[in-house]
C-alpha positions, 0 to 999 in steps of 0.5 A: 500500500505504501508503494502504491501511495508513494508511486501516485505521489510521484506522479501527481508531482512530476509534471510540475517540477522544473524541467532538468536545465540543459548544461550552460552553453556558450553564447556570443553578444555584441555589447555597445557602449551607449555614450561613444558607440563602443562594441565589444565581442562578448562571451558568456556561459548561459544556463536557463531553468525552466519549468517542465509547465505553466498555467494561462493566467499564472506568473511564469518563473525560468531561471537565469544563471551566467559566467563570462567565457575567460577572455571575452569578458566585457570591460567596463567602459572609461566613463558612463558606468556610476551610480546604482547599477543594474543587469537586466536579462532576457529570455526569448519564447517562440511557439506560443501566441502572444508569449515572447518573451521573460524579463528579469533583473539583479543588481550590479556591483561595483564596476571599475572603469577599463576593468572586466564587469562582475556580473551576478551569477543568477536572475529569476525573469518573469512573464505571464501566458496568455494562450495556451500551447507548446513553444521553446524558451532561449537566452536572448539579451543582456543590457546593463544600465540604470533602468530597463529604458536607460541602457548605459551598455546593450549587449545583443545575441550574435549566436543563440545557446540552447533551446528549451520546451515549454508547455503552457496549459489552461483555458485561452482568454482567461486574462482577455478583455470581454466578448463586445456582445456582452458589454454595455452599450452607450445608452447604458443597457446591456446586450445579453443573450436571448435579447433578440426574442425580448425584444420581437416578443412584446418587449419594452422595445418593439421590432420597428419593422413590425408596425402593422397588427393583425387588427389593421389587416384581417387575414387574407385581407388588403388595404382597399381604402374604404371604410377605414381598412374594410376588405371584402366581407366588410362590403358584404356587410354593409351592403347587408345592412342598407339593404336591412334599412330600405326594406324597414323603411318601405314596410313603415311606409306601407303601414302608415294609414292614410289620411282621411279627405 
């Protein structure tokens, strides 16, 4: 029993667990100073965790980790390189829609003018999927500088490192904006499923090509323009009834007693 508790335990486990992180490849960048245009050839030894799975919705977490190649490191710049400093990295995802890419940031020591920059071994980038699939996940840029916007050196692949698989499950749309069939309209009332027969069956707004009741046409009848909207059996009728009307009148007439001469 125990091997069995232990075997589902290890199955309902495994798909979560971080994918095994490929060995760190080298990867070449070509790294431009800012301020004078300055370009260096740089070398690093990359190495990316990335989970085995991710969740639509949910904040996806992959590991960076990085050591410059001996003598391609990148020397700092003469002037340009003060102040509070940073390291942003960057991942490129391919294969899966509206996912391209993880960002992440560490700190920056102490850099010295015309000397190699010590950089800091690991960064966690972040993202969050937006559609479900399968894609691959590689290295891609490495900038420092004091914001992600103010770049004091930008260092650009030249050669991609390994790739890895990424599986992103869930149901799509789960963080898109809301189906317009379903959203207010302008005047304030909101177009719900089902509307439509609200309104052709005797709703508070009625169907504005449905402006003539069965009371102005009768069935089988036309609009002839006497007596109002009379058809055929409306003509019988009156002329029944003047009919009706003259004979009444003739047998009063009759009737009436003559006046004595």
């Amino acid at each position: 029993m125990r091997v069995h508790l232990a075997v589902l335990a290890a199955a309902t486990i495994l798909p979560f667990a971080a994918a095994p992180a490929a060995a760190a490849a080298p990867v070449t960048y070509e790294c431009t100073t800012a301020s004078t245009g300055e370009k260096q050839e740089v070398g690093l030894d990359v190495e990316l965790t990335v989970p085995a799975q991710a969740t639509v919705g949910q904040q996806l977490t992959i590991g960076w980790s990085g050591v410059f190649v001996t003598g391609k490191e990148l020397v700092a710049p003469a002037t340009g390189m003060e102040g509070e400093l940073n390291m942003y990295v960057y991942a490129g995802i391919s294969g899966i829609d509206d996912l391209t890419s993880a960002t992440g940031v560490a700190e920056l020591g102490t850099v010295i003018p015309g000397e190699p920059v010590s950089i800091p071994p690991t960064a966690t980038m972040t993202t969050t999927p937006r559609k479900s699939g399968s894609g691959t996940v590689r290295a891609a840029s490495v900038n420092f500088g004091l914001t992600p916007q103010d770049r004091l050196v930008e260092c650009e692949l030249k050669s991609s490192g390994p790739e890895y698989p990424l599986t992103v499950t869930g149901a799509d749309g789960s963080t898109s904006s809301p189906d317009p069939s379903g959203s207010p309209d302008p005047s304030g009332s909101a177009t719900t499923p089902g509307a439509e027969d609200d309104t052709n069956g005797g709703g508070s707004e009625p169907d504005s090509t449905a402006t003539t009741t069965s009371a102005d046409v009768p069935s089988g009848g036309v609009d002839t323009g006497a007596g109002g909207m009379a058809g055929p059996d409306g003509r019988a009728l009156m002329l029944t009834g003047l009919a009706i009307m003259l004979a009444a009148a003739v047998g009063l007439r009759l009737r009436r007693p003559r006046s004595r001469t």
